[in-house]
C-alpha positions in Angstrom: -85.6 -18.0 44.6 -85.3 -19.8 48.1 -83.8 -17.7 50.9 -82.6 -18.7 54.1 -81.6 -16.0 57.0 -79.7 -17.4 59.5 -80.5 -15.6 62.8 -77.7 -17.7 64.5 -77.8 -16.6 68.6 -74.0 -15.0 70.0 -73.4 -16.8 73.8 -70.1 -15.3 75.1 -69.6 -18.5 76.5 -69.0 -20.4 73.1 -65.7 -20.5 72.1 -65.3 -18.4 68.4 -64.3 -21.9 67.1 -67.3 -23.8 68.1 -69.3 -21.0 66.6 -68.2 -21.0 63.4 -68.4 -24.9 63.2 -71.9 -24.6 64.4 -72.3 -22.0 61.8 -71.2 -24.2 58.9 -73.6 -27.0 59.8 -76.2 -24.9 59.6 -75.6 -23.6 56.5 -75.1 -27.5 55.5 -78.9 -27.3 56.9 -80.2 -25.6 53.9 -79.5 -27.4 51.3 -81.8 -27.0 48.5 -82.2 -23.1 49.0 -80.9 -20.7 46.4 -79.1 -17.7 48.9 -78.4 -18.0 52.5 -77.4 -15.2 55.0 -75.7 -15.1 58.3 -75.6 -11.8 60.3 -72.9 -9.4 61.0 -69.6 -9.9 62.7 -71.7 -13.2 64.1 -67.9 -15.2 64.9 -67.3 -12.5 67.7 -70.5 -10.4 68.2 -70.6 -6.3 67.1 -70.3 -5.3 69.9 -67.1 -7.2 71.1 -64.6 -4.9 70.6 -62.1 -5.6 72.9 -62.0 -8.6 70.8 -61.5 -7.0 67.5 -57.7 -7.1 66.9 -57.6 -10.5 69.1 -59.7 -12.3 66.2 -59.3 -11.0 62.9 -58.4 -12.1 60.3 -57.4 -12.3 57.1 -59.9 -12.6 53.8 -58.4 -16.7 53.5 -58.5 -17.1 57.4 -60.4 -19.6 59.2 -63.9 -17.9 58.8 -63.4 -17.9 55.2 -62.5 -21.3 54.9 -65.0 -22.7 56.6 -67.7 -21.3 54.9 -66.3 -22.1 51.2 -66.7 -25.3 52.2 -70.0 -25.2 53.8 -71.5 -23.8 50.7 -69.8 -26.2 48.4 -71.2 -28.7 50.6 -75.0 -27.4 50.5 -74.9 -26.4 46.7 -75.9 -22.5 47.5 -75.2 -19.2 47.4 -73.8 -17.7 50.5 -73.6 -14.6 52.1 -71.4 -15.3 55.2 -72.3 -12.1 57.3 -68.9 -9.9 58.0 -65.8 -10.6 59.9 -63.5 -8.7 61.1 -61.2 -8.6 58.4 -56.8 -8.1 58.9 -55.9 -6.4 55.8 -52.5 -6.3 55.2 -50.4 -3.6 55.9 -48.3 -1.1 54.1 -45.2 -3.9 54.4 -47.8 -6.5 52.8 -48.3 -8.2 56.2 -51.4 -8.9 57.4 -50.0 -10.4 61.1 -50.7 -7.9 63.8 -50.2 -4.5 61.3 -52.7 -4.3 58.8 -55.9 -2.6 59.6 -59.4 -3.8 60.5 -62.4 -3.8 58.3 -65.8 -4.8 58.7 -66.2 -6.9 55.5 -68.9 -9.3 54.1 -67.7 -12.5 52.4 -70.4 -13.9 49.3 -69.7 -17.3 48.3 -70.8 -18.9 44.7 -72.0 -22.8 45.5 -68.8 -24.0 44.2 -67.3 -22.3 47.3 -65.6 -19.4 45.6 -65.4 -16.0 47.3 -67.0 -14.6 44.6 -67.3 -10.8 46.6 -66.5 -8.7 49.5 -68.1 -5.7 50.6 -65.8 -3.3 53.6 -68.6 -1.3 55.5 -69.1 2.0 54.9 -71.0 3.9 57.9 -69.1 2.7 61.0 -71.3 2.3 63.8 -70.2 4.1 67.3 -69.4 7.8 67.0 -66.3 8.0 68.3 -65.8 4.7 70.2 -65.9 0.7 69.2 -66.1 0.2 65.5 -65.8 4.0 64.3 -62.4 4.4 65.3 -61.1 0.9 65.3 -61.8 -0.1 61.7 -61.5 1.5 58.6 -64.3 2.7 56.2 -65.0 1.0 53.2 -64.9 3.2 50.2 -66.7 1.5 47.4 -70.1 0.2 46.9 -70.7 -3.9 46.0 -73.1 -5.7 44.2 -73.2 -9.2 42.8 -75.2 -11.0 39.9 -76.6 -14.2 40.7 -78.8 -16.4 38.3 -81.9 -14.6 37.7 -81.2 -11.6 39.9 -78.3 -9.0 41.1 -77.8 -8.6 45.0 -76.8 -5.0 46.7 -74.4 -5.4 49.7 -74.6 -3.3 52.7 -74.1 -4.0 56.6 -76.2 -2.7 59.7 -75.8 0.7 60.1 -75.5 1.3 56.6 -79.1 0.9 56.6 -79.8 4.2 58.3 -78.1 5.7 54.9 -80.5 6.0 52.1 -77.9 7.1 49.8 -76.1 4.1 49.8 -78.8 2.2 48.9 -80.4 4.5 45.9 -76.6 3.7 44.6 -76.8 0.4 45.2 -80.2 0.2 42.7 -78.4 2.4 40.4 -76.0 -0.7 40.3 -78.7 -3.1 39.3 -79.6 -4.0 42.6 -82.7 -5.7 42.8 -82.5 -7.3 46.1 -80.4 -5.9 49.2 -79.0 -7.9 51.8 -78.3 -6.5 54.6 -76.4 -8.7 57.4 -76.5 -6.9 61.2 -75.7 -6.9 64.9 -78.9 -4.4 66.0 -79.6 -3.3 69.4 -82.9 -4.3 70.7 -83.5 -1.3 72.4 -83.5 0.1 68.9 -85.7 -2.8 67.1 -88.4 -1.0 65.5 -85.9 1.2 63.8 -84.5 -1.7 62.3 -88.0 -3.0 61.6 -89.1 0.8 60.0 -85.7 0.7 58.2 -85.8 -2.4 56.5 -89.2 -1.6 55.0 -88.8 2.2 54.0 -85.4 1.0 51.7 -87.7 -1.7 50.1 -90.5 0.6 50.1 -88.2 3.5 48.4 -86.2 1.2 46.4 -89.0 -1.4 45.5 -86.4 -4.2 45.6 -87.1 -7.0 48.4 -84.6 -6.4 51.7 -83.2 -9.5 53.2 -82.2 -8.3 56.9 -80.2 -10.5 58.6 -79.6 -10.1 62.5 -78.0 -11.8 65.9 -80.0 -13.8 68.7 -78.2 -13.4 72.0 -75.7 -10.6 73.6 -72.5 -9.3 72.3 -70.3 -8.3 75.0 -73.8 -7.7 77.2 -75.7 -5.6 74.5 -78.6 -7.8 74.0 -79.5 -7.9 70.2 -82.9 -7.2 68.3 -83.1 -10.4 66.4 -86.1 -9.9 64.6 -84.4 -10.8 61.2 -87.2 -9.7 58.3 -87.7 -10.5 54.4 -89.6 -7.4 52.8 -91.0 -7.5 49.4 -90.9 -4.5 47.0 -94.1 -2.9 47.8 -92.7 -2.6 51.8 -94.9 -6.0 52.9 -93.2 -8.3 55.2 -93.2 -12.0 54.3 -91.5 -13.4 57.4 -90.1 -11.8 60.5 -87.8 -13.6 63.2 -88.7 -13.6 66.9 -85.9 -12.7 69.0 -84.3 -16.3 69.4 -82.3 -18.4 66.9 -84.0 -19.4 64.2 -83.7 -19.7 60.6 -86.5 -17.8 58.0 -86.8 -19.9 54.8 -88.5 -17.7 52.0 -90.0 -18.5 48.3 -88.9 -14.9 46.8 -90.7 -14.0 43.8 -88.1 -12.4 41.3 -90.3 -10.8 39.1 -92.3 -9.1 41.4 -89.8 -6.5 41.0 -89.9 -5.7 37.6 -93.5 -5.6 38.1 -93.7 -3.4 41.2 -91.2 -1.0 39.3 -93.2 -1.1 35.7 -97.4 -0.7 37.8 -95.9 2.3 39.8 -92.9 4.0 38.6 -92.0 6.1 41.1 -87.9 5.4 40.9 -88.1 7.2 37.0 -89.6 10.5 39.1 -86.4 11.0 40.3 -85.1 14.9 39.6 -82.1 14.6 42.5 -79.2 12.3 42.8 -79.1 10.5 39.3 -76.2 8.7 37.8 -76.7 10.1 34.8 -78.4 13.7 33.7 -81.8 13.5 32.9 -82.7 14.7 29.2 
């Protein structure tokens, strides 16, 4: 499998609009890959939230459409980051009532949302995003040719739980979109590898360049493999990571050191 991070850079000086047509082209740009992956909340940064109820939108709004058709065009698999999602309210309106989510889009290559994924660990305590959007309640994976995905978002990743579910699932390779602090970079660098590591499935963690609303972001996207080694890390600018991902290097780490059938705690099933 080819995999493409998009580590596209947030300037509060470019217009939502202009971002997310930027955004499509370069998504256009990778042609030829298998699964590409833009970063969380990247049309109006994580940390904008003053601009939360201002610019979501619904799961057909303008984000949505764009990207459709930017993987129809480029033939791939795409996981569009999150937007801030408008859900519709009780009324069934989604215009200035519904509440917000932080939800991932995944397009199929024909351009069809084929899953959505609300976050579930809100980032901010008791400001920002904790107390502005909802939680997510349920987990999400998807199956692609030759492999099944596990969804998460950013501060999810500090949850171990949510990822030992998400292999449960079938996961066998997490994607994990984010707006990270860099003044907190190497925990997202430590992160990223100790859930491969634990969960010997390859991590695909997607981050912002730039600032959102003047918290300057990590970058640093990273593709770990399942025995916790990096095969390509970001620098802090925009750029894009194209990786070859070996797919049955899972199977393989799992079968030559089985340490997920150890497990005695937290099993879906009870163990005979």
């Amino acid at each position: 499998m080819r995999a493409s991070l998009i580590q596209i850079g947030v300037d509060p000086d470019e217009s939502v609009e202009n971002r997310r047509a930027r955004a499509a082209a370069l998504v256009r740009a990778q042609a030829g890959a298998d699964l590409v992956v833009l970063p969380e909340l990247w049309p109006v940064g994580a940390f904008a939230y003053e601009s939360f109820a201002t610019e979501a939108e619904p799961l057909d709004g303008p984000t949505a459409k764009a990207m459709s058709a930017a993987a129809r065009d480029a033939g791939v698999w795409l996981h569009a980051g999150s937007i801030v999602e408008r859900a519709a309210s009780a009324s069934g309106s989604a215009e200035r009532e519904g509440p917000l989510f932080n939800t991932s889009l995944l397009f199929s290559p024909d351009g069809e949302l084929a899953r959505t994924y609300r976050k579930i660990h809100r980032f901010g305590f008791d400001k920002g995003e904790a107390v502005m959007m909802g939680a997510g309640e349920e987990i999400a994976t998807a199956v692609l040719p030759d492999t099944t995905i596990g969804l998460a978002t950013c501060y999810d990743l500090r949850f171990p739980e949510l990822f030992r579910l998400l292999v449960d699932a079938g996961a066998q390779l997490l994607v994990i979109p984010a707006g990270w602090p860099a003044r907190r970079r190497e925990h997202w660098t430590l992160l990223a590898r100790a859930r491969a590591v634990e969960n010997q499935a390859y991590v695909l963690a997607c981050g912002t360049a730039g600032t959102h609303a003047g918290v300057e972001q990590a970058g640093h996207s990273i593709v770990v493999d399942p025995w916790g080694e990096v095969l390509a890390e970001a620098g802090p600018d925009e750029q894009v990571l194209d990786v070859e991902l070996d797919l049955a290097r899972v199977a393989k780490t799992r079968e030559e050191f089985p340490a997920l059938k150890d497990r005695l705690l937290g099993l879906p099933t009870p163990r005979r």
